[in-house]
C-alpha positions in Angstrom: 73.4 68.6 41.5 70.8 71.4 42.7 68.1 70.1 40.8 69.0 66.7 41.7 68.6 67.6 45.6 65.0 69.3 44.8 63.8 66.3 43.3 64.7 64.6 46.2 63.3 67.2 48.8 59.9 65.4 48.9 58.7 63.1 52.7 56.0 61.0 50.4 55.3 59.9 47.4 52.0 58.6 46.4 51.0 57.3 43.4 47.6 58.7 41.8 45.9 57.3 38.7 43.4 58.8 36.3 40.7 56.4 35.3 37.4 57.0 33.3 36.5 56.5 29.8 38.2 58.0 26.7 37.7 61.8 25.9 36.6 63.0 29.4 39.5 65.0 29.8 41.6 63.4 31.9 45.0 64.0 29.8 44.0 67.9 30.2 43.1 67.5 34.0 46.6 66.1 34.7 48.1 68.9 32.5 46.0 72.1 34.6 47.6 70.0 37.8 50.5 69.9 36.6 51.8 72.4 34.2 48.7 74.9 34.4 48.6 74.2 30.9 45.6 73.3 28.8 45.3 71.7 25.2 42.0 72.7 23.0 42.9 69.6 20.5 41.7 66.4 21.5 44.6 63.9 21.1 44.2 60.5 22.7 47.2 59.8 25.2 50.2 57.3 23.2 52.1 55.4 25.7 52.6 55.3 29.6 51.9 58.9 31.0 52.4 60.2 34.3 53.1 64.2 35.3 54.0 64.4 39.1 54.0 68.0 41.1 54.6 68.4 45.2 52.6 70.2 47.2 52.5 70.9 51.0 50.2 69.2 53.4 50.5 69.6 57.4 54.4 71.3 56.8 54.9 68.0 55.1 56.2 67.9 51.0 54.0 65.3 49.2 54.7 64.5 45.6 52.5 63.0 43.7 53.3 61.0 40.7 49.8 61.3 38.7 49.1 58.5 35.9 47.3 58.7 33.1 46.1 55.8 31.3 47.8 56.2 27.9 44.7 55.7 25.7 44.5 52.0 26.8 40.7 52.8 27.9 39.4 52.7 24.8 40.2 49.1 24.9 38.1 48.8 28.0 41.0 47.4 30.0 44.0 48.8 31.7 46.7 46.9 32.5 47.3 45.5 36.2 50.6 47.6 36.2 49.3 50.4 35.7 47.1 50.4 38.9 50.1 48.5 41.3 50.7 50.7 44.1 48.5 53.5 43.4 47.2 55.2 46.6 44.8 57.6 45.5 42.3 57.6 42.1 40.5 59.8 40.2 37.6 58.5 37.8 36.3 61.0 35.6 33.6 61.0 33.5 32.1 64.1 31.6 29.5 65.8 32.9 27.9 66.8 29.4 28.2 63.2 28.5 25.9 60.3 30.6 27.5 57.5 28.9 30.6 58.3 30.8 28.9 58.4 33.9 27.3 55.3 33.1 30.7 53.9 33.2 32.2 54.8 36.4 30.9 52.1 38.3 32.5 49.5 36.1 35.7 51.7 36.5 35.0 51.5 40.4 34.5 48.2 40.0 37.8 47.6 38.5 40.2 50.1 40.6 38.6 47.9 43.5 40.0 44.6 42.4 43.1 46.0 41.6 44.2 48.2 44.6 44.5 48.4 48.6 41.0 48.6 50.4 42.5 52.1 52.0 43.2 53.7 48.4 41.4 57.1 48.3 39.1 57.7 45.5 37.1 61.0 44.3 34.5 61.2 41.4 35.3 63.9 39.3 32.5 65.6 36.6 35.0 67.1 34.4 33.9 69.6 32.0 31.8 71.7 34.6 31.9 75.2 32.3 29.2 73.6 29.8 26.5 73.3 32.5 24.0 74.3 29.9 24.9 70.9 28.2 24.5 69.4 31.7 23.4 66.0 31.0 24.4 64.2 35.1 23.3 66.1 38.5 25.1 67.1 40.9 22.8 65.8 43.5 22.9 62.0 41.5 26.8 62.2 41.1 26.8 63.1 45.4 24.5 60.2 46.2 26.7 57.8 43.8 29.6 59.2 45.6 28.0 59.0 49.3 26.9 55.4 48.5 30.0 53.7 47.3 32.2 56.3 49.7 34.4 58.1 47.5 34.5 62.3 47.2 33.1 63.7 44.5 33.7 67.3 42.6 32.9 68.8 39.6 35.9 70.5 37.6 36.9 72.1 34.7 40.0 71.7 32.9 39.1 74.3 30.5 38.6 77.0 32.8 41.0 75.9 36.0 37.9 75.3 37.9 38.6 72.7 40.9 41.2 71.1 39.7 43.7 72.1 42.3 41.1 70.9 45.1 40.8 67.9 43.4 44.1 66.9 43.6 44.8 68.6 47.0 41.9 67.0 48.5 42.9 63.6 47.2 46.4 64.0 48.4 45.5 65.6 51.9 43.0 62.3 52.2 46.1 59.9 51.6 48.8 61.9 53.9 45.5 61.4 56.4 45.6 57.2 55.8 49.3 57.2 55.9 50.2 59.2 58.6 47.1 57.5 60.8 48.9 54.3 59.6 52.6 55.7 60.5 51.1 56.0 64.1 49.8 52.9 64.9 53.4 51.6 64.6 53.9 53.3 68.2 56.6 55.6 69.3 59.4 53.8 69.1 61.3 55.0 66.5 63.3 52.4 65.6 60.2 50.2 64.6 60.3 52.6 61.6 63.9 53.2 60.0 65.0 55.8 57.9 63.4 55.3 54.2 61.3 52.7 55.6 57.8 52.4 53.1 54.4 52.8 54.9 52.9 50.2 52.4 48.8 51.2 51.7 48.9 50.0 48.1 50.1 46.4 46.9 53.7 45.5 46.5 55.9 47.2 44.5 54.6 49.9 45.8 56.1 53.8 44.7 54.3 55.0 47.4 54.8 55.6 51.0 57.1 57.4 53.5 60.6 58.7 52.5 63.3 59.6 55.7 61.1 58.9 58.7 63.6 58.2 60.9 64.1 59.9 64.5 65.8 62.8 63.5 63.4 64.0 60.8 60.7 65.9 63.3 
């Protein structure tokens, strides 16, 4: 029953996908998040994956329910259910590769026609402790990232470099659309009942906003 009741102790849950092309790292990227755990072999992800961890943003518990795209990127196409109600994305490409930077744009391209207009998205280099392989700059990667208004960052897996702000940032970004959403209902609490779901995905939607009733200030 205890664990049970800390499962529950969460006020949003937002959905987060990994996107980007296979072997960028995004299996061990959701693993550092996750477990603080990192895997050396390099085995392609079987099945429907998703790890979720909460953190705290503005006193508030946010869980995030992190999906990872289960090897179906090799195929160049991931399923539409896989992207329904995500809130926040990462697309990751590795930074000693420029083939799979090449491809974020089509992934962009892609997360776009599947999800809300408010989703939340930040470019990630992955593999940042090889710099001398450095094959994308930082400053390109920025100006991509300024252009088509996403966040970008640079992280390692390997070494636990940036993945936390990653994550963090991405989540603190969402809680930031939601709550500005939550407001424009007004004050009037009963325009929002308890366990009533702030939708900023599509339908179906996993995430949004758990006990906001009046009481839960």
């Amino acid at each position: 029953m205890g664990a049970y009741k800390a499962d529950e102790d969460y006020d949003y849950l937002f959905k987060v996908v990994l996107i980007g092309d296979s072997g960028v790292g995004k299996s061990n990227l959701l693993s550092r998040f996750t477990k603080n755990e990192f895997s050396h072999g390099s085995k392609s992800t079987i099945g429907v994956e998703f790890a979720t961890r909460s953190i705290s943003v503005e006193d508030k518990v946010v869980k995030a329910q992190i999906w990872d795209t289960a090897g179906q990127e090799r195929y160049r196409a991931i399923t539409s259910a896989y992207y329904r109600g995500a809130v926040g994305a990462l697309i990751v490409y590795d930074m000693t590769r420029r083939v799979t930077y090449e491809s974020v744009e089509r992934w962009l391209k892609e997360l776009r026609g599947h999800t809300d207009t408010n989703i939340v998205v930040m470019l990630v280099g992955n593999k940042s402790d090889l710099c001398h392989l450095r094959a994308v700059s930082v400053e390109e990667a920025t100006e991509f990232a300024e252009r088509e208004n996403t966040f970008f960052m640079e992280t390692s897996a390997q070494e636990a470099i940036n993945v936390e702000n990653a994550f963090t940032e991405v989540l603190s970004q969402i809680y930031s659309v939601v709550s500005k959403k939550a407001l424009e209902i007004g004050d009037d609490p009963s325009a929002l009942p308890k366990g009533q779901t702030i939708n900023v995905g599509s339908r179906d939607d996993v995430s949004g906003l758990k006990n906001a009733g009046c009481c839960s200030s």
